[in-house]
C-alpha positions in Angstrom: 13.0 41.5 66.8 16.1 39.7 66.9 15.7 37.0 68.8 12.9 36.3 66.5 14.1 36.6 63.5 17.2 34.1 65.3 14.1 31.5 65.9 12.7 31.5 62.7 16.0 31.1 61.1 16.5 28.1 63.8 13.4 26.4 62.8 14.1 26.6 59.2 17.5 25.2 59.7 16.1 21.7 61.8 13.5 21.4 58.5 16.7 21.3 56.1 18.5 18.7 57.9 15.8 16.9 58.4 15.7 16.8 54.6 19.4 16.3 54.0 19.9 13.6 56.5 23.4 12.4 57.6 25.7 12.9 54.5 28.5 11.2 55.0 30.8 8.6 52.7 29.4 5.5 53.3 25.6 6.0 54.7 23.1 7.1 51.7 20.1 8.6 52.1 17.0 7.8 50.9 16.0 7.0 46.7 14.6 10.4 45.5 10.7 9.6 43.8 10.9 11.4 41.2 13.6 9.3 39.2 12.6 7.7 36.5 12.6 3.8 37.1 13.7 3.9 41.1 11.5 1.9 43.3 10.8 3.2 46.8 11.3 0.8 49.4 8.8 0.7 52.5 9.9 0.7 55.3 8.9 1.4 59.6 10.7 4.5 60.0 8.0 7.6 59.0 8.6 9.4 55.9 10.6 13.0 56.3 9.2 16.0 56.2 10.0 18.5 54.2 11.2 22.1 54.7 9.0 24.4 55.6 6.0 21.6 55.8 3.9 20.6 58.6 2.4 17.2 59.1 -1.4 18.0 57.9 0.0 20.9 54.8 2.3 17.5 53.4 3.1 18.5 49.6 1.5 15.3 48.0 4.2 13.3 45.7 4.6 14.2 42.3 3.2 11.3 39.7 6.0 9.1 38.2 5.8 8.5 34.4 7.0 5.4 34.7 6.6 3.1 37.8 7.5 0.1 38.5 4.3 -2.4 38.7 3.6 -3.2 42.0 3.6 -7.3 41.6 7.7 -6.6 41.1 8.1 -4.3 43.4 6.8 -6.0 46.3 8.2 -9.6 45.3 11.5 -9.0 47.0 11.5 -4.8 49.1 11.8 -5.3 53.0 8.2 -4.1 55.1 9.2 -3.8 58.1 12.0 -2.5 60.9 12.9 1.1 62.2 14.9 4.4 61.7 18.1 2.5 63.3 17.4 -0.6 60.8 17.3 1.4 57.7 20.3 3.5 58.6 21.9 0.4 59.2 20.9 -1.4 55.6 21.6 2.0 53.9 25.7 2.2 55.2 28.3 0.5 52.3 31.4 -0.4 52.4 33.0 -2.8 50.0 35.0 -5.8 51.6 38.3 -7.2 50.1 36.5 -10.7 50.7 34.9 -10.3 47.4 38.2 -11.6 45.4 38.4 -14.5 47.4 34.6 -15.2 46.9 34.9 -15.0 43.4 38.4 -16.5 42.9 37.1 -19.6 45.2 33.8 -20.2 43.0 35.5 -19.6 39.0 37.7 -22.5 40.3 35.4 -25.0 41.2 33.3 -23.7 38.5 35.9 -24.4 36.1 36.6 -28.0 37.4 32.9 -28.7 36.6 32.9 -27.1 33.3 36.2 -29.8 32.7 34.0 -32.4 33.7 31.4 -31.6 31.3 33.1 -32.0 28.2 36.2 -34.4 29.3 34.2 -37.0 27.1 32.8 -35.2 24.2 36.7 -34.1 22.9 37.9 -37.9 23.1 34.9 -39.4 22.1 36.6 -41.8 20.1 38.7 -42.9 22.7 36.0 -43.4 24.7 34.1 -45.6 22.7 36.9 -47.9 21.8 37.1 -48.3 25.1 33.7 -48.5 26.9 32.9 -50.4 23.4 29.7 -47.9 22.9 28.3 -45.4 20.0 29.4 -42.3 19.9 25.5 -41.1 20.7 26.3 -42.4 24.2 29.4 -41.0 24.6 27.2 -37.5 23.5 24.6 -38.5 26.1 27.6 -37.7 29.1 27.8 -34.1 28.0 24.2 -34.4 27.1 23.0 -35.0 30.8 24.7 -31.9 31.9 22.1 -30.2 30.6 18.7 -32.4 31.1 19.7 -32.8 34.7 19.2 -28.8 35.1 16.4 -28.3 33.6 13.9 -30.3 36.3 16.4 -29.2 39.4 16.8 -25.4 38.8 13.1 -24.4 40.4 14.4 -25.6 44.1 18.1 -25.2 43.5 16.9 -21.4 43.3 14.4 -21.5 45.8 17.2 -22.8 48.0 19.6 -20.4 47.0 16.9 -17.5 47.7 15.9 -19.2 50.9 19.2 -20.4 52.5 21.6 -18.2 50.7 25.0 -18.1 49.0 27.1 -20.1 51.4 24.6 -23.4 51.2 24.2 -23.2 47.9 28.1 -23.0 47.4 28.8 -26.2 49.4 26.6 -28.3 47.4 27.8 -27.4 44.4 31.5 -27.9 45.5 30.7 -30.8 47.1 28.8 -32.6 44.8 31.3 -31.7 42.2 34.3 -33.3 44.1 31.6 -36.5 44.9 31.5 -36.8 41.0 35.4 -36.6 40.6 35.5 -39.1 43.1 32.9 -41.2 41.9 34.7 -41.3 38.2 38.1 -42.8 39.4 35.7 -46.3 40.1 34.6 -45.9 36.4 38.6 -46.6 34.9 37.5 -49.8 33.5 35.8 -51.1 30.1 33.2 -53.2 31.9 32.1 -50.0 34.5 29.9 -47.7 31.5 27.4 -47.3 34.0 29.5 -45.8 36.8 30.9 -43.4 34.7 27.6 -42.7 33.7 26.3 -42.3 37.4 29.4 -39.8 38.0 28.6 -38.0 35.5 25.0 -37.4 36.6 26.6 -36.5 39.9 28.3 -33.8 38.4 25.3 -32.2 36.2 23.8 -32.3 39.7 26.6 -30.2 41.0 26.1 -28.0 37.9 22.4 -26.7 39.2 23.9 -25.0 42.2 26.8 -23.5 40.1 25.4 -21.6 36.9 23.3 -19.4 38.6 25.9 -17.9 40.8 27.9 -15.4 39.1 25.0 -12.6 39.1 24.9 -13.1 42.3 27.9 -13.3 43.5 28.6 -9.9 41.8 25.7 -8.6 42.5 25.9 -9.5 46.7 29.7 -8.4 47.1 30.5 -6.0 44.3 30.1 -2.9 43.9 28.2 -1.0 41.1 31.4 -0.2 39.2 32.6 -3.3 38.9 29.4 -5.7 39.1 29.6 -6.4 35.3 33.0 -7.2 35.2 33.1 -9.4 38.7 29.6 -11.0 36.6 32.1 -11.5 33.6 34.6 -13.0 35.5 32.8 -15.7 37.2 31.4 -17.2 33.9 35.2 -16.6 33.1 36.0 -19.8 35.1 33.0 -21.6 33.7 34.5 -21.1 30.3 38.1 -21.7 31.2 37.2 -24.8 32.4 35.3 -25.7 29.1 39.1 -24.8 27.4 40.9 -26.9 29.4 38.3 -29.7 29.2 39.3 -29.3 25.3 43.1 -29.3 25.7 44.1 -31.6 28.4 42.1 -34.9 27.9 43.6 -35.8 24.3 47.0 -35.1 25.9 46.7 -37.4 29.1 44.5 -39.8 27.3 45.8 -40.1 23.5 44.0 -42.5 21.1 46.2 -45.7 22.0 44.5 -48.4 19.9 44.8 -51.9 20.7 46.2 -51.4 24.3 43.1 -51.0 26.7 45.4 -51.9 29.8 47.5 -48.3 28.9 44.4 -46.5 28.1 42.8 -47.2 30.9 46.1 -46.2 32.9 45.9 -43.1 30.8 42.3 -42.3 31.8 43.1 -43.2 35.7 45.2 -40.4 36.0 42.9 -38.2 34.1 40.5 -38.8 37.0 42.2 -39.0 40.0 44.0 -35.6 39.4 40.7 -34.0 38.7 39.3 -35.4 42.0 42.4 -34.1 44.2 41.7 -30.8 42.7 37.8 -30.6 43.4 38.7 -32.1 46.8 41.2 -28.8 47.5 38.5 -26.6 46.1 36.3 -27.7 48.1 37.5 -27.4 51.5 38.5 -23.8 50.2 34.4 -23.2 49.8 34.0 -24.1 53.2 36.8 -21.3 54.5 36.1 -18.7 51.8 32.3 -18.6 51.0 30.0 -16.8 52.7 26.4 -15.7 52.3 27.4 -11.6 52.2 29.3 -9.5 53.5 29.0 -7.8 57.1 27.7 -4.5 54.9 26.0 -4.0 51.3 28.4 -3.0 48.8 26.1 -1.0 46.3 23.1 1.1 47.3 21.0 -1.4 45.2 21.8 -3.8 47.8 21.3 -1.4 50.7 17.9 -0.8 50.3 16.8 -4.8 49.9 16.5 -7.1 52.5 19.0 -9.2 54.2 17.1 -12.1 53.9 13.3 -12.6 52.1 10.5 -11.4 54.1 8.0 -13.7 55.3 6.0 -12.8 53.1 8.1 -13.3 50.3 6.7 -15.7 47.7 9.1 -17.6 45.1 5.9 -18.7 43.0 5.0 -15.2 42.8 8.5 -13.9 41.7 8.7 -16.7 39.1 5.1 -14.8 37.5 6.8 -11.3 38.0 9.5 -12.4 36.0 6.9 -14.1 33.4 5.1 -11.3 32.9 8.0 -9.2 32.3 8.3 -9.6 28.8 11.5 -8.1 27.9 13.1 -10.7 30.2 10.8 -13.5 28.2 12.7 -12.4 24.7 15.5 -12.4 26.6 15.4 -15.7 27.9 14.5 -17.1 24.3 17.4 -15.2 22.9 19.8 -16.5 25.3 18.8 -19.6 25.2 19.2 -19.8 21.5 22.8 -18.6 21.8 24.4 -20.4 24.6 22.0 -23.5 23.4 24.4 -23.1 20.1 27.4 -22.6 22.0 26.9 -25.7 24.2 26.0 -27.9 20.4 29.2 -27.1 19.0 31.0 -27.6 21.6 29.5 -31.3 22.2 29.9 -32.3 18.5 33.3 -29.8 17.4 35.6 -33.0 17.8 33.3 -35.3 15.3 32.7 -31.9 13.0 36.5 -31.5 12.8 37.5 -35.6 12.5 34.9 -35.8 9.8 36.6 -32.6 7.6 40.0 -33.5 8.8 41.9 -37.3 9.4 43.5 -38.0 12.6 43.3 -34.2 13.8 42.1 -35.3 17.4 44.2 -33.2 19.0 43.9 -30.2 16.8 40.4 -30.4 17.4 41.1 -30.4 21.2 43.1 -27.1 20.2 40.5 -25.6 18.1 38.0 -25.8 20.6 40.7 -24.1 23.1 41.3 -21.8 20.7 36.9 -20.9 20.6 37.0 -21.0 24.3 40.0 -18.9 25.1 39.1 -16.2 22.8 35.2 -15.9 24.5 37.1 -15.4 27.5 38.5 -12.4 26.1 35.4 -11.2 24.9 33.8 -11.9 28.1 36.3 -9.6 30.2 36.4 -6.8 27.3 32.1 -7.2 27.9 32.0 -7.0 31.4 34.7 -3.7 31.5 32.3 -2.2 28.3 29.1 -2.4 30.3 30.7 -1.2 33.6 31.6 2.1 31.9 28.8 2.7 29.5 25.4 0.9 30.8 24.4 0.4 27.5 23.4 -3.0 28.0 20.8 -3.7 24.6 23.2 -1.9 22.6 26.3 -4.1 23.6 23.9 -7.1 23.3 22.7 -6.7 19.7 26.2 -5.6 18.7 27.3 -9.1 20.4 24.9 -11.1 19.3 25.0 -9.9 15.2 28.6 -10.3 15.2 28.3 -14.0 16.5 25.8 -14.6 13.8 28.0 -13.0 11.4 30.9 -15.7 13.2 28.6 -19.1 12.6 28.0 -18.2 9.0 32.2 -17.7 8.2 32.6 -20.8 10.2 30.4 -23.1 8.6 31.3 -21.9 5.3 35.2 -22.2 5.7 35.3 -25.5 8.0 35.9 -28.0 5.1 38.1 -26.2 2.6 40.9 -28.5 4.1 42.8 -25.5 5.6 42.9 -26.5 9.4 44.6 -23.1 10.2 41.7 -21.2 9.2 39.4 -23.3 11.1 41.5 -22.3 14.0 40.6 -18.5 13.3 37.3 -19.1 12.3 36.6 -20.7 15.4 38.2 -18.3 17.3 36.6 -15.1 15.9 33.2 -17.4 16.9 34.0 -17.9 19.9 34.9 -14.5 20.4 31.3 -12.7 20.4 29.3 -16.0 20.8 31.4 -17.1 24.4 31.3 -13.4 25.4 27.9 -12.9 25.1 26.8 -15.0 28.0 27.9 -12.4 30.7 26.0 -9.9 28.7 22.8 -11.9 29.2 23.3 -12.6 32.6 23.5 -8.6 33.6 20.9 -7.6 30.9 18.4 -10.0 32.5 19.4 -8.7 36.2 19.2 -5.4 35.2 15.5 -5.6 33.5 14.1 -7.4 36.4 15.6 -5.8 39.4 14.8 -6.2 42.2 13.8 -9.3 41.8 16.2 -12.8 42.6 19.5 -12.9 40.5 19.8 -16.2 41.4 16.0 -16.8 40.0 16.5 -14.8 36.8 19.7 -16.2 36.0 18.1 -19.8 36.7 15.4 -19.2 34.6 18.3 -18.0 31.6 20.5 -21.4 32.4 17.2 -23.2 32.4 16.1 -22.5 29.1 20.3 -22.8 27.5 20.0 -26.1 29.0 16.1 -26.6 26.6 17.8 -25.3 23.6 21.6 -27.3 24.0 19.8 -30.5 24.3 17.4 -29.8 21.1 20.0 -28.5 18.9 22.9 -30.9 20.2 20.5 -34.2 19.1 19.2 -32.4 16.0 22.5 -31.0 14.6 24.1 -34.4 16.0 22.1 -36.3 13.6 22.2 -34.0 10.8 26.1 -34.1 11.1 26.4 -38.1 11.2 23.5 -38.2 8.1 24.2 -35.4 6.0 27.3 -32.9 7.3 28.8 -30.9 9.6 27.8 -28.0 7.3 24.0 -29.3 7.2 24.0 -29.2 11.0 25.8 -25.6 11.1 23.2 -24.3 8.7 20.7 -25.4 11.1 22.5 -22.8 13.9 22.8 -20.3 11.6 19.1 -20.1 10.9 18.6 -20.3 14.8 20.8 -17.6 16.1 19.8 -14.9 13.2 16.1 -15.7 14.6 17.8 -14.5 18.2 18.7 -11.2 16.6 15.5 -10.2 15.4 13.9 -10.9 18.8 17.0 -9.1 20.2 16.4 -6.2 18.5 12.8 -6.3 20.1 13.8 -6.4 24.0 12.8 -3.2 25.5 15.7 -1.8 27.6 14.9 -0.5 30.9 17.8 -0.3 33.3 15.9 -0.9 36.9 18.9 -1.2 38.9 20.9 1.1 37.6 18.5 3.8 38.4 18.2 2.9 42.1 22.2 3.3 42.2 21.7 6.6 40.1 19.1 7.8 41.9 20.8 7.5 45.3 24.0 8.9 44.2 21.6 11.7 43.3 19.9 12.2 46.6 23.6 12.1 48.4 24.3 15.3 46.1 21.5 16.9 47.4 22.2 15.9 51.1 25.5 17.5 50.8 24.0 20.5 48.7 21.3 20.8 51.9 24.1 20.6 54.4 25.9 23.7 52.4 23.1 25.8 53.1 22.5 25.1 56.9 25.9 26.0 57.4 25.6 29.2 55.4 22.5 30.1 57.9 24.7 28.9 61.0 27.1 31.5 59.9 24.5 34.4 59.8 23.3 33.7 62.9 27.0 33.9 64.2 27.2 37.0 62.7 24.1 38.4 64.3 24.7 37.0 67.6 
C-alpha cells in the first residue's frame, strides 16, 4: 500500500515539473494563453502536458477574448527549431554593450542632425555668399526630408534583412562622405557641390531615423526600453541644438568680405568632417547586430533573424490594416512635420519680428531644442514606470498645442526674452513627443519590425515637414510669421482630436507581463514538488 501510494505521488510529481519547467533567473518559460494580448509563438518542440493529463484526455485551450489577428502574428514569430533552440532563445541576460551601442549611434546621429540645419540658421549668410534666394538656401534642409521619403521602403527592408550592424555603417558612412564632400563646397561659385553634399547626407539620414526603437528594443531591457528609445532621439535633437548655436558663431554675418567668410565656413566644415570621420570608425568597433543573448522576453521569444518565409510586403499590410498605428502615423506626422517647419524657417521668423538678432535666433532655437531634450528624457523615464502610453501621448501632444498657440501669439510683441521662453516651453512637449510616438507605435504593432514601423512614422514627418515648411514658408515671406504659425496651430489641434481616437492596446507589454507571470507560476510549481519530495522522505 505504500509503495503505491509512493508511485502515485512519483508520477504526479514528473507531471508538475513538466509544467513548471526550469525556473531559474535568466531562462523563462513559456507565455501563459490565457493573457490578454500575448501571442503564442510556434515553435518544434511539442507543447507540455499538463498535470495529471494524458496525451488523448488533453484539456482543450480556453478561448482568448482578445487575440491577436493572425496576418500580425505570423508576419515576424519563428516556425521552426527544437526543445534545445527554444530554451536557448528563451535565456536573457542584458549586456553592458548596450551603452556603447547607444552612446556610438546619438553621436553620429547628432552630427547628422547638425548637418541638417547648419544652413537654415545662417541663411542669410549663405545667400550673400552663394548669391542665391533664401527658398534655396530652404531647399538644403528641405532635401533632408524628400530624400527619405522614396528610400525608407528598402533602407528598412535592409535593416530587417541584414540587420543593425549594416544598416549602422551606411549611415555613419555616408554621413562622414557628406562632411567630406561639403569642405569642396567652401567657395561662392561651388552651389551645386554643396548641394550634392547635402543630398549625401539626407541619404545618410534614411538609415539613421529609424534606429532608436530598435536599438532599444534589440539591447534593452523592458525597464529601460523607453528611456534607452528616448535617448537615442536625444542625440538626434542635440544635434539639431547645436546645429542652431554653433554656425552663427564660427560663421558670423561678415558683409563685404567673402574671402573671410568663406575662411569662416572652411572651418565650419572641415571640423564637422574630422568628427563624422572619428565616429565613424567607432561604428565599425562598437556596433553590432544584437547581443550574444535577448535582453527582454519580448525578444526571446522572436526570431534571430526573419524566417524564410517572412514577407516585408506583407508586414507593411499588417501594419496598414492596423488602424490605431494609421492615426498614429497621421498624428505624428503632423507633429514632428511642425517641429521640422519651425525649425527650417525660426531664423527668418525671428529676423523678420526682430533686426539683426541672428544670433539670438540661433539661441532661441537652442533654447526649443535643449528644452525637448528634457522633455524627451522626463518621457522616456514616465513611460518606463507607468506604461500608460495614450495617456502620456494626449497629455504631450495638448500641451504642445497649447505651446504653438502662446508662441505665435507673443513672437512679435518686440520682447525677445519672452520669445526665448515661449519657445522653450514649445519645444518642451512638441520635441519630447517624438520618443513617445516612436514606443506608442512599437508597442501597438508588436511584433512586428521596429525598424519598419518607426520607418513608416519618419516617412510620413518627412510628407508633412516638406508641405508645411513650403506652405508656412510662403505664408511667412507674403503675409507673416503669425499667418504661417496660424496655419500649425490649426494642424496640430487636428492631431489631438485624432489622438484622442487611437485605441490603446499594449501588445508587447503583455508578452513581457505575461512571461513574468508564467515564471511566478514555475517557481510556485516548483514549491509544491518539493513539498511532495518531503512527504515522501518522511514516509520512506
Amino acid at each position: 500500500m505504500l509503495a503505491q501510494r509512493r508511485r502515485t505521488e512519483d508520477e504526479q510529481d514528473e507531471h508538475l515539473r513538466a509544467d513548471a519547467g526550469a525556473p531559474d533567473d535568466i531562462t523563462v518559460g513559456r507565455k501563459s494563453p490565457e493573457l490578454e494580448g500575448a501571442v503564442e509563438p510556434t515553435y518544434g518542440a511539442e507543447p507540455t502536458l499538463r498535470a495529471g493529463e494524458t496525451d488523448t484526455e488533453r484539456t482543450p485551450e480556453p478561448e482568448k477574448e482578445k487575440e491577436v489577428p493572425a496576418d500580425e502574428r505570423e508576419a515576424m514569430l519563428p516556425n521552426g527549431g527544437g526543445a534545445e533552440a527554444e530554451e536557448k532563445r528563451l535565456e536573457i541576460r542584458l549586456s553592458w554593450r548596450r551603452f556603447a551601442v547607444l552612446a556610438v549611434f546619438s553621436l553620429y546621429s547628432l552630427v547628422n542632425a547638425y548637418q541638417w540645419i547648419q544652413y537654415s540658421i545662417i541663411a542669410n549668410v549663405f545667400t550673400q555668399f552663394y548669391g542665391v534666394t533664401y527658398d534655396k538656401v530652404d531647399w538644403l534642409s528641405i532635401v533632408y526630408m524628400v530624400a527619405y521619403v522614396p528610400l525608407i521602403f528598402p533602407a528598412t527592408w535592409l535593416l530587417d534583412r541584414k540587420g543593425l550592424r549594416l544598416t549602422a555603417l551606411l549611415g555613419a558612412g555616408l554621413n562622414c562622405a557628406g562632411a567630406w564632400l561639403k569642405c569642396a563646397s567652401a567657395s561662392p561659385e561651388r552651389f551645386g557641390v554643396t548641394v550634392t553634399a547635402q543630398v549625401v547626407c539626407s541619404v545618410a539620414q534614411v538609415f539613421i531615423l529609424g534606429l532608436p526603437s530598435r536599438i532599444a528594443s534589440v539591447w534593452f531591457g523592458p525597464r529601460e526600453v523607453s528611456t534607452a528609445c528616448a535617448t537615442a532621439v536625444l542625440g538626434n535633437q542635440l544635434g539639431t541644438a547645436i546645429g542652431f548655436m554653433l554656425p552663427p558663431v564660427l560663421v558670423p554675418n561678415t558683409k563685404n568680405n567673402t574671402e573671410l567668410m568663406a575662411h569662416n565656413i572652411s572651418i565650419m566644415f572641415y571640423g564637422t568632417a574630422a568628427v563624422s570621420t572619428c565616429l565613424f570608425i567607432l561604428t565599425v568597433i562598437v556596433i553590432k547586430d544584437r547581443p550574444s543573448l535577448p535582453p527582454s522576453h519580448a525578444q526571446a521569444v522572436l526570431p534571430d533573424s526573419p524566417p524564410e518565409d517572412y514577407s516585408y510586403k506583407r508586414s507593411i499590410v499588417n501594419l496598414i490594416k492596423n488602424k490605431a498605428f494609421v492615426l498614429l502615423l497621421i498624428t505624428y506626422g503632423i507633429m514632428t512635420g511642425s517641429f521640422y517647419s519651425v525649425s527650417t524657417l525660426l531664423s527668418q521668423m525671428i529676423t523678420a519680428c526682430y533686426e539683426n538678432q541672428e544670433l539670438n535666433a540661433g539661441r532661441i532655437g537652442l533654447t526649443l531644442v535643449v528644452a525637448g531634450m528634457v522633455g524627451s528624457v522626463l518621457c522616456g523615464l514616465w513611460l518606463d514606470h507607468t506604461k500608460t502610453y495614450k495617456m502620456t501621448t494626449l497629455i504631450v501632444y495638448t500641451l504642445s498645442f497649447l505651446g504653438m498657440v502662446v508662441f505665435t501669439f507673443t513672437l512679435d510683441l518686440n520682447n525677445i526674452y519672452l520669445v526665448f521662453f515661449t519657445a522653450g516651453v514649445l519645444g518642451f512637449f512638441m520635441t519630447g513627443y517624438l520618443p513617445l510616438g516612436f514606443e506608442f507605435a512599437v508597442e501597438i504593432t508588436y511584433p512586428e519590425s521596429e525598424g519598419t514601423s518607426s520607418g513608416l512614422l519618419n516617412a510620413f514627418a518627412q510628407i508633412f515637414g516638406i508641405i508645411f515648411t513650403l506652405i508656412q514658408g510662403k505664408l511667412t515671406s507674403v503675409y507673416s510669421p503669425l499667418v504661417g504659425n496660424l496655419f500649425l496651430c490649426v494642424w496640430i489641434f487636428l492631431g489631438v482630436l485624432l489622438t484622442a481616437l487611437i485605441k490603446s492596446e499594449l501588445k508587447r507589454h503583455n508578452v513581457n507581463m505575461g512571461a513574468n507571470g508564467n515564471h511566478l507560476h514555475a517557481v510556485s510549481a516548483q514549491q509544491h514538488t518539493q513539498q511532495h519530495t518531503r512527504r515522501n522522505t518522511h514516509y520512506g
